[in-house]
N, CA, C and O atoms as a GROMACS GRO file, in nm:
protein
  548
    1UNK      N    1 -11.541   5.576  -2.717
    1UNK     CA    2 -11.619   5.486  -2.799
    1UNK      C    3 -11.714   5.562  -2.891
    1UNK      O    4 -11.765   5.502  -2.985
    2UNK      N    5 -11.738   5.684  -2.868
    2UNK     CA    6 -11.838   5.748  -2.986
    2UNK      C    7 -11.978   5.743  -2.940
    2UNK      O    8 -12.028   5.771  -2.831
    3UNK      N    9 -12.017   5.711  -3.023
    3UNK     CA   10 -12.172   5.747  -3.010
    3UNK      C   11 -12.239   5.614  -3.040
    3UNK      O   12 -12.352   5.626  -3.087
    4UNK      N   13 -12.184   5.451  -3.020
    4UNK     CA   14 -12.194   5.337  -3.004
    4UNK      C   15 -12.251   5.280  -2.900
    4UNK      O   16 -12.267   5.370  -2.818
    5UNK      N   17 -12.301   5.155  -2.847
    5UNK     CA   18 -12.330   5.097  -2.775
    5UNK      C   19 -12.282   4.976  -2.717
    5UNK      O   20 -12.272   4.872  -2.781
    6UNK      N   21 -12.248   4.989  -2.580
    6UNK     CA   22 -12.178   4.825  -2.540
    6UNK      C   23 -12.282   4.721  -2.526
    6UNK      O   24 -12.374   4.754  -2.451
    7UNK      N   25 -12.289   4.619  -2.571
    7UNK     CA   26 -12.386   4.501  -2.620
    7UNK      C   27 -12.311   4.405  -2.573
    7UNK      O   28 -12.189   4.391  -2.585
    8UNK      N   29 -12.393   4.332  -2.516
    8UNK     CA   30 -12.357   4.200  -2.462
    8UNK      C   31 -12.459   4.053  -2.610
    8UNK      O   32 -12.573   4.068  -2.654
    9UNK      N   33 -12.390   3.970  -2.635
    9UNK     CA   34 -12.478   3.865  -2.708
    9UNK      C   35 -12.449   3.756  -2.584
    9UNK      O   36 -12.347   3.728  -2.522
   10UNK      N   37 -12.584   3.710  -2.577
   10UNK     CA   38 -12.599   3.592  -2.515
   10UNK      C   39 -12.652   3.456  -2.635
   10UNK      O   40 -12.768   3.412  -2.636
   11UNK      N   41 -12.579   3.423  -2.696
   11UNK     CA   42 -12.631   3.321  -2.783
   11UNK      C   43 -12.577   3.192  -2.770
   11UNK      O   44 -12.516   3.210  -2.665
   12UNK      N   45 -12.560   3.100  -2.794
   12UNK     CA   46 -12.525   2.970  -2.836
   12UNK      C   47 -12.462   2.947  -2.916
   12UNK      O   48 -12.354   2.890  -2.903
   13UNK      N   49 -12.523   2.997  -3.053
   13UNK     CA   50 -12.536   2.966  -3.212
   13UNK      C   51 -12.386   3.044  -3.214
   13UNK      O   52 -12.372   3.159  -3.172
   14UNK      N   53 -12.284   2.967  -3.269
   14UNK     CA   54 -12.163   3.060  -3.298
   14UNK      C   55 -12.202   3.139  -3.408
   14UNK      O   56 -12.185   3.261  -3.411
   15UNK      N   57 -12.264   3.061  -3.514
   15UNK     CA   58 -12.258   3.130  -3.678
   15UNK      C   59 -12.345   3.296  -3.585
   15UNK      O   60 -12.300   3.410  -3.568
   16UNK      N   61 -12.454   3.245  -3.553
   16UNK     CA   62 -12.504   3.358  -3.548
   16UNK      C   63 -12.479   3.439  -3.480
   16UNK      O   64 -12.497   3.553  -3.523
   17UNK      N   65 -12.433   3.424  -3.363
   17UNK     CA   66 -12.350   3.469  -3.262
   17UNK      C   67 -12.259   3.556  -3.335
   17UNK      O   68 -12.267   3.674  -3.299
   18UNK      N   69 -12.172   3.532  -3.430
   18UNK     CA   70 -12.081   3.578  -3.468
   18UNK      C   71 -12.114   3.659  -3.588
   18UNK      O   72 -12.037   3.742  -3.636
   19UNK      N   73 -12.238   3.631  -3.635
   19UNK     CA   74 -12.258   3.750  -3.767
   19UNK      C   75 -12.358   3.874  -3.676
   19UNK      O   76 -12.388   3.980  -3.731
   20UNK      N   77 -12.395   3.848  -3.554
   20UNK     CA   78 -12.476   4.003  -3.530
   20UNK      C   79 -12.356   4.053  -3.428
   20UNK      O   80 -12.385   4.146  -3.352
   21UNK      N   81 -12.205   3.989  -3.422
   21UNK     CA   82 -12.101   4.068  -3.402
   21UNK      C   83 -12.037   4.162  -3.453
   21UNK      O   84 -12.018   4.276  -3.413
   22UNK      N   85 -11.999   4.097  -3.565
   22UNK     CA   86 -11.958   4.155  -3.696
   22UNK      C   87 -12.047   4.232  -3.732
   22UNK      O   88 -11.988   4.336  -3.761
   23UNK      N   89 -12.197   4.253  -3.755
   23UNK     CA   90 -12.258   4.345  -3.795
   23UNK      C   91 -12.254   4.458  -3.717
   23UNK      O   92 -12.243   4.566  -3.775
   24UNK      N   93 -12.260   4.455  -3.608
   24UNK     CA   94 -12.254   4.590  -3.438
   24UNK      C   95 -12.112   4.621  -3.408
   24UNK      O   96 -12.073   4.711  -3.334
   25UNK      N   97 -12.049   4.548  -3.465
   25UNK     CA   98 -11.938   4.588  -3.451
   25UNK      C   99 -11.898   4.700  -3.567
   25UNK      O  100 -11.858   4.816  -3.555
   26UNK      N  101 -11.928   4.606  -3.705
   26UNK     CA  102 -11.907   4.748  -3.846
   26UNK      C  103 -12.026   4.854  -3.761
   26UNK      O  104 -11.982   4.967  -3.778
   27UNK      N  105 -12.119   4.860  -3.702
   27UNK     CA  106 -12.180   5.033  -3.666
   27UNK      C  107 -12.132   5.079  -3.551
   27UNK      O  108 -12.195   5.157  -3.480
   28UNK      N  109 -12.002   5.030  -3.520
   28UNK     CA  110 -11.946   5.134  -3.421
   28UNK      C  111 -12.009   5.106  -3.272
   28UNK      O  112 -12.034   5.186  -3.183
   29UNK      N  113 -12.026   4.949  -3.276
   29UNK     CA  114 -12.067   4.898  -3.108
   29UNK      C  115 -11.953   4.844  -3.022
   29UNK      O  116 -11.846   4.826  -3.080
   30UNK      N  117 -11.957   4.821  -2.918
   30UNK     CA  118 -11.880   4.761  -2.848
   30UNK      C  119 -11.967   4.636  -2.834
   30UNK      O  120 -12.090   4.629  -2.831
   31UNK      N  121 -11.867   4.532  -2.827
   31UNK     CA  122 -11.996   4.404  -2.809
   31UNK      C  123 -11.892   4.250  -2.735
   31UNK      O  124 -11.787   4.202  -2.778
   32UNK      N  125 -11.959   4.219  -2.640
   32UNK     CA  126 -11.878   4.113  -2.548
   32UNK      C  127 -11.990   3.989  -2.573
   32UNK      O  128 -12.111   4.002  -2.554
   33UNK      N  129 -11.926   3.868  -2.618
   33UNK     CA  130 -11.956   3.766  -2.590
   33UNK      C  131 -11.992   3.645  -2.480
   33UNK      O  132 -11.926   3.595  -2.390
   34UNK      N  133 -12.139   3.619  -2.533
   34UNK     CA  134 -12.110   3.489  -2.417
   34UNK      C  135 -12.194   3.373  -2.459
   34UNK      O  136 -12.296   3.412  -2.516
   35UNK      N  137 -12.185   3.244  -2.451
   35UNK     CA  138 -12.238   3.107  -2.489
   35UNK      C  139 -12.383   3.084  -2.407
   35UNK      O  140 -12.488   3.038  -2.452
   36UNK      N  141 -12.361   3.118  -2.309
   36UNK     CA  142 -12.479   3.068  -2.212
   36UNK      C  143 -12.506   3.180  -2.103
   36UNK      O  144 -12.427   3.274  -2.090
   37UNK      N  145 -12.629   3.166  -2.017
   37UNK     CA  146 -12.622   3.255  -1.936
   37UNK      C  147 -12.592   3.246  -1.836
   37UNK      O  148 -12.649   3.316  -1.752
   38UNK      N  149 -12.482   3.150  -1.793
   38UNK     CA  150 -12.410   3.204  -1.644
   38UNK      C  151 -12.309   3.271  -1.739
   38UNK      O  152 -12.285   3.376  -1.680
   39UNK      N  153 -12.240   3.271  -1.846
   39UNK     CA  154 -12.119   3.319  -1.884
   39UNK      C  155 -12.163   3.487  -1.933
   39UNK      O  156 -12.078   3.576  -1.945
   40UNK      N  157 -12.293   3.506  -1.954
   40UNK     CA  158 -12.321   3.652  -1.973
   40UNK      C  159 -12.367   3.697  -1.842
   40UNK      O  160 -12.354   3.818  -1.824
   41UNK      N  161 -12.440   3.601  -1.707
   41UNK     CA  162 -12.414   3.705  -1.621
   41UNK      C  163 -12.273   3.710  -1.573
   41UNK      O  164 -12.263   3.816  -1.512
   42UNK      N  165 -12.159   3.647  -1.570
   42UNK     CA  166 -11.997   3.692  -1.543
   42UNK      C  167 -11.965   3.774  -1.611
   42UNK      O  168 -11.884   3.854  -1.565
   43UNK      N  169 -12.018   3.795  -1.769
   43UNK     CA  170 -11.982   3.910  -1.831
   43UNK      C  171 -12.048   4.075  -1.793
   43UNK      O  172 -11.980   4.176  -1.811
   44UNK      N  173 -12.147   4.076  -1.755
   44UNK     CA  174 -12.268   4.156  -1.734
   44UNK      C  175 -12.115   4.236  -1.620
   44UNK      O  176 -12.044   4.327  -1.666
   45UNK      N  177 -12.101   4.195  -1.522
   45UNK     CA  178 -11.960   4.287  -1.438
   45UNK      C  179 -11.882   4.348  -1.486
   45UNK      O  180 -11.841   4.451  -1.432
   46UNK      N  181 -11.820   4.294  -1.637
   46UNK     CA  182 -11.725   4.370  -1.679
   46UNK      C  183 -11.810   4.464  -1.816
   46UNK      O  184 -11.752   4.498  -1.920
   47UNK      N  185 -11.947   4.492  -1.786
   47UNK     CA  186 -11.983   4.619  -1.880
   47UNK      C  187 -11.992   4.728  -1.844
   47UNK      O  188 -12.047   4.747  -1.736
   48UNK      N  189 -11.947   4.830  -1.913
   48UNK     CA  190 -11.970   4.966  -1.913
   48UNK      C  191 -12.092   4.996  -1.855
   48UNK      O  192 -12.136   4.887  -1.818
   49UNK      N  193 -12.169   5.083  -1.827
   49UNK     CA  194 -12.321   5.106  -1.795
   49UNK      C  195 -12.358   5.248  -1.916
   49UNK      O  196 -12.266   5.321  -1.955
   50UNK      N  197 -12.490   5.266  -1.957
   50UNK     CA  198 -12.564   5.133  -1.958
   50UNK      C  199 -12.523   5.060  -2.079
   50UNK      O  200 -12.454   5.104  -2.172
   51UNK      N  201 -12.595   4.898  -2.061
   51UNK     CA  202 -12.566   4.807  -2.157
   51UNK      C  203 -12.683   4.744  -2.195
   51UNK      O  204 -12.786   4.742  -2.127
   52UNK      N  205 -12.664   4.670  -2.347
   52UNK     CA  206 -12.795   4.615  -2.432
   52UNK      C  207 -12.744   4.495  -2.419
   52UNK      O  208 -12.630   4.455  -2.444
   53UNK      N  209 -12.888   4.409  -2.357
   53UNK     CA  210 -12.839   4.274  -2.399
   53UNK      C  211 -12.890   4.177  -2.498
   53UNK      O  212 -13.010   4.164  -2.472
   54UNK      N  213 -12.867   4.121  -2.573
   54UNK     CA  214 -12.961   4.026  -2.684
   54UNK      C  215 -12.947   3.896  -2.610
   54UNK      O  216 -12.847   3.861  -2.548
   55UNK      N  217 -13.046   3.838  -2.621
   55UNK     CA  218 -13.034   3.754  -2.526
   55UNK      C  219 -13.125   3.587  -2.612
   55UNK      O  220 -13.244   3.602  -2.641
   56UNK      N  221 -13.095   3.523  -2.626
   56UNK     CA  222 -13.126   3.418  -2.661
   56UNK      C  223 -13.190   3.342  -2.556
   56UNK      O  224 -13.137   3.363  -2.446
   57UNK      N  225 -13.332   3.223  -2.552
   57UNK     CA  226 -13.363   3.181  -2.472
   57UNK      C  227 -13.313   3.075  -2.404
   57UNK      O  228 -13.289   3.059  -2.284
   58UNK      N  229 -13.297   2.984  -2.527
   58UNK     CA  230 -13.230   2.842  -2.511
   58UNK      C  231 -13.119   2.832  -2.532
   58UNK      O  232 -13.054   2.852  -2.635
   59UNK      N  233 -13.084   2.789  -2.405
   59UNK     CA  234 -12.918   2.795  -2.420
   59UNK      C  235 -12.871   2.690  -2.342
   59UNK      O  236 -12.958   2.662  -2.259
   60UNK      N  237 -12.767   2.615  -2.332
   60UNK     CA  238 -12.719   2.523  -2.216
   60UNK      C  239 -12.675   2.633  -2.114
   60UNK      O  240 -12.665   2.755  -2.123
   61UNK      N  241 -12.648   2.523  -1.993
   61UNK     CA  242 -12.548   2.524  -1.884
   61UNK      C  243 -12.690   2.643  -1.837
   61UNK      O  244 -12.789   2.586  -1.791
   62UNK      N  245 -12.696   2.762  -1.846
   62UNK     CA  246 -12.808   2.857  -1.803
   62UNK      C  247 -12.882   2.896  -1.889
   62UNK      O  248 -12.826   2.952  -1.983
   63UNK      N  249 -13.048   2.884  -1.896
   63UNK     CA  250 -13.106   2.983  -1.983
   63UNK      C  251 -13.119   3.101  -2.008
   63UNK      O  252 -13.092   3.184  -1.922
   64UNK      N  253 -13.164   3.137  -2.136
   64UNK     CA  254 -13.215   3.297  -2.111
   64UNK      C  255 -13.301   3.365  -1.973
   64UNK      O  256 -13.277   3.477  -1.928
   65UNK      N  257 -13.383   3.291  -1.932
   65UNK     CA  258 -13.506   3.293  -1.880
   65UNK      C  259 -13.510   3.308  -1.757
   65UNK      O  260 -13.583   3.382  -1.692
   66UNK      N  261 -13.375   3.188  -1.697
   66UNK     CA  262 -13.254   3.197  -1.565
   66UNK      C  263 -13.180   3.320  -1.530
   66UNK      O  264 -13.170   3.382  -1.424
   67UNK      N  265 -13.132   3.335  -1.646
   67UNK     CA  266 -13.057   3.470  -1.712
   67UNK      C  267 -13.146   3.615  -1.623
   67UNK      O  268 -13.110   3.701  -1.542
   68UNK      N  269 -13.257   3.587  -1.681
   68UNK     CA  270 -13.345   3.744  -1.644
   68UNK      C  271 -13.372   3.736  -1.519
   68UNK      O  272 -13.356   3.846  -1.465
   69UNK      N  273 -13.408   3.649  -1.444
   69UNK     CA  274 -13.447   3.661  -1.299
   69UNK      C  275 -13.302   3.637  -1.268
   69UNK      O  276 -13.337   3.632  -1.151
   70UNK      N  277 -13.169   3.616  -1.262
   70UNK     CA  278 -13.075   3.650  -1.181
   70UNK      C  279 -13.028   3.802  -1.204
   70UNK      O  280 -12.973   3.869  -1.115
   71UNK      N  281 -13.055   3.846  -1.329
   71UNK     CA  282 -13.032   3.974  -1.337
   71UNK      C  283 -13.074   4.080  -1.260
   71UNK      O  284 -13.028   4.175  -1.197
   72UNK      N  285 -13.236   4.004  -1.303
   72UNK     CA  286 -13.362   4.153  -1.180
   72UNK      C  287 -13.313   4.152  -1.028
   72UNK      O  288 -13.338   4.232  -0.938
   73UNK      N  289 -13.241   4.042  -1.028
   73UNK     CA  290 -13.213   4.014  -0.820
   73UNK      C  291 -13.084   4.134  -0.830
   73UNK      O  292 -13.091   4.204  -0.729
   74UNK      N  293 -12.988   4.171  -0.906
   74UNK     CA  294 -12.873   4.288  -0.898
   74UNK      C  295 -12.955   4.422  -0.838
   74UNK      O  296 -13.071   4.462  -0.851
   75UNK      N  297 -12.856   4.464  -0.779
   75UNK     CA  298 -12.903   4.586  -0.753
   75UNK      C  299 -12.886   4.726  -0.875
   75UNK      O  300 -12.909   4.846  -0.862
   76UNK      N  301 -12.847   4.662  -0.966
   76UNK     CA  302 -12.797   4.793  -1.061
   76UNK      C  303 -12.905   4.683  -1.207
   76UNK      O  304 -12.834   4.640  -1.298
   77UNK      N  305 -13.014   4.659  -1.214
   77UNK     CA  306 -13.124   4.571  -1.292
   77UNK      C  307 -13.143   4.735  -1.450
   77UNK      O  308 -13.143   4.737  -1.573
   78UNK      N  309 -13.155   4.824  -1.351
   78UNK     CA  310 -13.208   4.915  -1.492
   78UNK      C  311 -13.061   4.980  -1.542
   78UNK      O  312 -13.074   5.063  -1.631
   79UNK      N  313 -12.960   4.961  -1.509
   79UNK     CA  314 -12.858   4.941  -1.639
   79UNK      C  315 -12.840   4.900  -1.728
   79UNK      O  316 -12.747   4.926  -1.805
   80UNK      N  317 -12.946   4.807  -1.744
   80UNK     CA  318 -12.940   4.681  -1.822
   80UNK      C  319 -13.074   4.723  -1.896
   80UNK      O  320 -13.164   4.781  -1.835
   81UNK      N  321 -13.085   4.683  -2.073
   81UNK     CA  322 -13.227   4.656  -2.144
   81UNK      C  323 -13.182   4.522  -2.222
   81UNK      O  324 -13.068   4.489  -2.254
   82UNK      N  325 -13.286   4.466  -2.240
   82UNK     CA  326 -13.259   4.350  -2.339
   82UNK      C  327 -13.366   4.317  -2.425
   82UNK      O  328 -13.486   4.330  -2.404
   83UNK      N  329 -13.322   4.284  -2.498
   83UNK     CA  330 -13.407   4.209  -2.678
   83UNK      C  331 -13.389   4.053  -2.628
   83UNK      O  332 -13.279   4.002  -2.602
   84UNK      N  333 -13.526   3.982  -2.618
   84UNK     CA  334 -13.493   3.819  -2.644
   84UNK      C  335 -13.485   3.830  -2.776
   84UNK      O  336 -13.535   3.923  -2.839
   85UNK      N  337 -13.393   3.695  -2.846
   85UNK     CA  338 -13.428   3.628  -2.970
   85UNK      C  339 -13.483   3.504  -2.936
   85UNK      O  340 -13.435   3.432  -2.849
   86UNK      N  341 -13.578   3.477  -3.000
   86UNK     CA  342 -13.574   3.330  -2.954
   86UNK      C  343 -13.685   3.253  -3.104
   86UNK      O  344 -13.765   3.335  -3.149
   87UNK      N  345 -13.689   3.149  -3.155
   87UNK     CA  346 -13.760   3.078  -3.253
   87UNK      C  347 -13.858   3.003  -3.202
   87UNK      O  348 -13.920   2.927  -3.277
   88UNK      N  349 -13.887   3.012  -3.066
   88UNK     CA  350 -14.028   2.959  -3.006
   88UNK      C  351 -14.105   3.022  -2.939
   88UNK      O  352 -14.219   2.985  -2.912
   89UNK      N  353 -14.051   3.130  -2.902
   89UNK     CA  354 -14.105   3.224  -2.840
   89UNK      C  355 -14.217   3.302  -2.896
   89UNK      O  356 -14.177   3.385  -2.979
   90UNK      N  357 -14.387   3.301  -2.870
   90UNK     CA  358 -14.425   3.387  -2.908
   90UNK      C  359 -14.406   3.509  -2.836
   90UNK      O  360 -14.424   3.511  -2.715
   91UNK      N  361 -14.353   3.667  -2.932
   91UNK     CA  362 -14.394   3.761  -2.859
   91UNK      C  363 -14.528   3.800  -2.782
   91UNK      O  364 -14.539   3.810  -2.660
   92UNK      N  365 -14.576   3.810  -2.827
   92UNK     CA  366 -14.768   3.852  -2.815
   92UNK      C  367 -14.794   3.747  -2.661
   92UNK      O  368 -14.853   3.792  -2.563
   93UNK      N  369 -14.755   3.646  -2.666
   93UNK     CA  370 -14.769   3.539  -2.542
   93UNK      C  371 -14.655   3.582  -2.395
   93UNK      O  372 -14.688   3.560  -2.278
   94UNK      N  373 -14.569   3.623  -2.421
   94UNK     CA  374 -14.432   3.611  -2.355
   94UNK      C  375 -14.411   3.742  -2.270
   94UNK      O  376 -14.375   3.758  -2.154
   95UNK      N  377 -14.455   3.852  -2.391
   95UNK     CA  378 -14.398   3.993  -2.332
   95UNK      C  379 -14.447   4.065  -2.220
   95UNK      O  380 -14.431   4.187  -2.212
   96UNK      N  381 -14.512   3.992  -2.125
   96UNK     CA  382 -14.564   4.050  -2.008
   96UNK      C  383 -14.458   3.924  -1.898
   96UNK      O  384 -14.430   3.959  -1.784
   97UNK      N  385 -14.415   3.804  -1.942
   97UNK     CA  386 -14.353   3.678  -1.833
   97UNK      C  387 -14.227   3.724  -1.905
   97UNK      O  388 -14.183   3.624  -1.962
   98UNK      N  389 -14.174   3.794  -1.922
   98UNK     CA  390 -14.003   3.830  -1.910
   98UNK      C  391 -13.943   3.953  -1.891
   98UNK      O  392 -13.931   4.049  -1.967
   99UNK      N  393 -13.893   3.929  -1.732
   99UNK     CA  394 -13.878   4.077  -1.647
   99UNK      C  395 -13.789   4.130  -1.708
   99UNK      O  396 -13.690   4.065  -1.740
  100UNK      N  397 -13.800   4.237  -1.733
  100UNK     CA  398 -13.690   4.359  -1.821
  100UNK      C  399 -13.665   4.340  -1.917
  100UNK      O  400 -13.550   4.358  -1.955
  101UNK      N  401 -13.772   4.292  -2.007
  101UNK     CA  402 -13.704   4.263  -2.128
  101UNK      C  403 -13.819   4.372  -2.235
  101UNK      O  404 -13.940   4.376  -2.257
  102UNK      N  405 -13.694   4.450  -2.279
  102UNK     CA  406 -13.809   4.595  -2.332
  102UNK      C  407 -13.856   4.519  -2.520
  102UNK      O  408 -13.948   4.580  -2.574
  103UNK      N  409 -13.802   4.417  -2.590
  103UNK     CA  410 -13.820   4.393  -2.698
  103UNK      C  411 -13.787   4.217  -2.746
  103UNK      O  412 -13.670   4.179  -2.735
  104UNK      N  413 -13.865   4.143  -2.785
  104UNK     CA  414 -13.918   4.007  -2.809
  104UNK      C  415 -13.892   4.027  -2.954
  104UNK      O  416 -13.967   4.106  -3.012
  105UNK      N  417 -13.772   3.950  -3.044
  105UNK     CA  418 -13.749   3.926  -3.199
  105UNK      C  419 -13.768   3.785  -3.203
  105UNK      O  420 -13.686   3.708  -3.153
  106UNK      N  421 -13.904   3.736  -3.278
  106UNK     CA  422 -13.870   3.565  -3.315
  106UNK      C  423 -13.794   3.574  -3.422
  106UNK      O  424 -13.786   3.679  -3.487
  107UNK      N  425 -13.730   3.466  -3.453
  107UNK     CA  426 -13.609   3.397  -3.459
  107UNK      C  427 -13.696   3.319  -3.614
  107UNK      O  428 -13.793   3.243  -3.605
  108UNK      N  429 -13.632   3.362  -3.745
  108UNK     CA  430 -13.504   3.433  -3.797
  108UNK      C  431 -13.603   3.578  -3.821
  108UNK      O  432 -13.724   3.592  -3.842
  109UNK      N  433 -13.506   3.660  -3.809
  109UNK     CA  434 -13.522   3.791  -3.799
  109UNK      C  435 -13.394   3.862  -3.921
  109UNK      O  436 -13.282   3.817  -3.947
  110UNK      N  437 -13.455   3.968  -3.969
  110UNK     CA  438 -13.327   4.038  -4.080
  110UNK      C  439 -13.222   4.111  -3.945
  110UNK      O  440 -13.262   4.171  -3.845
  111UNK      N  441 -13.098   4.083  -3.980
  111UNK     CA  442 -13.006   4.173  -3.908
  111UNK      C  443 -13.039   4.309  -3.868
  111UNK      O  444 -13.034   4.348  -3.751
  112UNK      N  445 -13.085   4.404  -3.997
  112UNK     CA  446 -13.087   4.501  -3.991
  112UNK      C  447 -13.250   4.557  -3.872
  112UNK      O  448 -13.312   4.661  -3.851
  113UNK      N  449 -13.253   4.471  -3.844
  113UNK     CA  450 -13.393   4.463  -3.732
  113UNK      C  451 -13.280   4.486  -3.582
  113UNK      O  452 -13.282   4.587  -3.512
  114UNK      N  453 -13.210   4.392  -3.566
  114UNK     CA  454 -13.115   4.429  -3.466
  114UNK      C  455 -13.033   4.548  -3.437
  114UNK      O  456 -13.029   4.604  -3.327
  115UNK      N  457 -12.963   4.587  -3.550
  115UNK     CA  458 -12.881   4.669  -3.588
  115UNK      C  459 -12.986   4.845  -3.603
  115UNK      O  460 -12.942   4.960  -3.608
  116UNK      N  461 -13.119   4.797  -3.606
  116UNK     CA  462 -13.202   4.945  -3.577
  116UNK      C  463 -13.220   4.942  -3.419
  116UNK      O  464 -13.202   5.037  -3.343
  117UNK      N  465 -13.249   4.844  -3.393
  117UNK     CA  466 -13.298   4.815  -3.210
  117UNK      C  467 -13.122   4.896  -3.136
  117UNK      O  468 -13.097   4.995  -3.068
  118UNK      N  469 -13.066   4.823  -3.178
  118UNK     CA  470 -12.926   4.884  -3.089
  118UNK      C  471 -12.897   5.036  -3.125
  118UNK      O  472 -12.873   5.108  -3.028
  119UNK      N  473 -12.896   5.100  -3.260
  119UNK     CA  474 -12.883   5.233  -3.317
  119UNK      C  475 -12.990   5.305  -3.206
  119UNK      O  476 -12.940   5.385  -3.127
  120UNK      N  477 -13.096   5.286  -3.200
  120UNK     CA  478 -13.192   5.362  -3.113
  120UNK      C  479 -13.195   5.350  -2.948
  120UNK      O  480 -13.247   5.430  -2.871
  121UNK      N  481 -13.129   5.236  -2.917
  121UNK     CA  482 -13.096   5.230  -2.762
  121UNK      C  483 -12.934   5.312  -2.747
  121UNK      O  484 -12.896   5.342  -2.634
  122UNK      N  485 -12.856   5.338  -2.853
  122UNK     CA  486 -12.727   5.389  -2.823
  122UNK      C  487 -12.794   5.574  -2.837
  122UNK      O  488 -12.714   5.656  -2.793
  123UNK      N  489 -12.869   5.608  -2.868
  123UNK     CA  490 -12.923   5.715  -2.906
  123UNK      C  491 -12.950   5.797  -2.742
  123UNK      O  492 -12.898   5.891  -2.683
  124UNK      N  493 -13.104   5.660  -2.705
  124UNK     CA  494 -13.176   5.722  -2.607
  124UNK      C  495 -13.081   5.720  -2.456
  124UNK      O  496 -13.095   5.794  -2.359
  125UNK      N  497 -12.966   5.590  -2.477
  125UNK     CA  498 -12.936   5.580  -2.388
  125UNK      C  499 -12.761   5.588  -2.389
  125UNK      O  500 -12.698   5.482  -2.397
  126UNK      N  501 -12.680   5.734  -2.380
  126UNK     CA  502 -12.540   5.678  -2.413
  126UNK      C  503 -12.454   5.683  -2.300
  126UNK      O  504 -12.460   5.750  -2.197
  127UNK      N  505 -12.383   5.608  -2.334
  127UNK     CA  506 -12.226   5.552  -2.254
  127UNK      C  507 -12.227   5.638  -2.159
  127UNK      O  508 -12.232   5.754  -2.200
  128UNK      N  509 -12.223   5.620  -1.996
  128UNK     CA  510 -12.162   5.728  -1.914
  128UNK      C  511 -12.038   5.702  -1.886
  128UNK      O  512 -11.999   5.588  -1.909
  129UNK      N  513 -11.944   5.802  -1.830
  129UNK     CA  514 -11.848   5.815  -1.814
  129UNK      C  515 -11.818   5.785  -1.639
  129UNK      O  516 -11.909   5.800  -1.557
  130UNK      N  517 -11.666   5.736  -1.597
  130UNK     CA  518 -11.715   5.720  -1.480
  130UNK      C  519 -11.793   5.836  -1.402
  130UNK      O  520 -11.826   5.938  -1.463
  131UNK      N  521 -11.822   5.819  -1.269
  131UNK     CA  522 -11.895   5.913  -1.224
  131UNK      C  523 -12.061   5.890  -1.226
  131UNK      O  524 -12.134   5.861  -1.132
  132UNK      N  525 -12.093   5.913  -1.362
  132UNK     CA  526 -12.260   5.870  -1.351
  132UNK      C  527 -12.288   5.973  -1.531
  132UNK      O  528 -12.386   5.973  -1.605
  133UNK      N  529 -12.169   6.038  -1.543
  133UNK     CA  530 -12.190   6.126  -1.660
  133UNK      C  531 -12.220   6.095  -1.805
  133UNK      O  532 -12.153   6.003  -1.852
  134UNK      N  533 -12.282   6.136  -1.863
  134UNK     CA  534 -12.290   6.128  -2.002
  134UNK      C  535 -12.182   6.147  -2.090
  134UNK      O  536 -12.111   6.246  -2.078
  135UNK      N  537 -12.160   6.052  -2.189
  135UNK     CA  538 -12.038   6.128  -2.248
  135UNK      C  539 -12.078   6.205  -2.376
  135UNK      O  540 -12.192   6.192  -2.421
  136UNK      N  541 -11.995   6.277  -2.429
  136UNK     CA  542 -11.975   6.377  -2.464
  136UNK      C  543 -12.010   6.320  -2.626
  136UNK      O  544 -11.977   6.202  -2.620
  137UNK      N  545 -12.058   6.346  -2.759
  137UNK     CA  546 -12.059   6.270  -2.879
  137UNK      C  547 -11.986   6.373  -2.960
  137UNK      O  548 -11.961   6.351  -3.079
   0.00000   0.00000   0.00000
């Protein structure tokens, strides 16, 4: 995979859902879909380690919010970083009540705000190989 990042989207919003695909995808990401958050924690099993998650708050069937405290209960929790998006969310209010979540974007945000957040987590943090190894760029 290069020197990319596997990304999980947890969104709702297809349109949008589907344009910060297409955008991580043209920079050389790996990126798995999901609607809600029971369907991104079923996806969360089939990721590479480590993985970025964007994570939307409001969502049916599971929230974002659901989402993070079933995550922190895994035993493998710091594999995982995530960005909320969310359009109600204040950061400044929020970013201490959402466990593991290293970065808070309100909602609408420029792409290229995302697309720097993931470039710098594929940086600090890349793809291991099985085993526990780093791979190679």
């Amino acid at each position: 995979m290069g020197s990319g990042a596997w990304v999980l989207i947890a969104e709702d919003d297809f349109n949008f859902r589907d344009t910060l695909e297409d955008a991580l995808v043209e920079d050389g990401h790996s990126v798995v879909r999901a609607r809600n958050g029971a369907e991104a924690l079923a996806a969360v099993d089939k990721l590479p380690r480590p993985a970025l998650v964007l994570l939307d708050l409001h969502m049916p069937v599971m929230d974002g919010i659901t989402f993070l405290h079933e995550l922190r209960k895994r035993a493998d929790p710091d594999d995982f970083e995530v960005i909320v998006m969310s359009a109600v969310v204040d950061p400044d209010q929020w970013s201490s009540k959402l466990p593991g979540v290293t970065r808070l974007l309100r909602k609408p945000f420029e792409i290229e705000e995302i697309q720097a957040a993931v470039a710098e987590f594929a940086e600090r943090r890349p793809p291991r190989l099985p085993g526990g190894q780093a791979s190679a760029r």
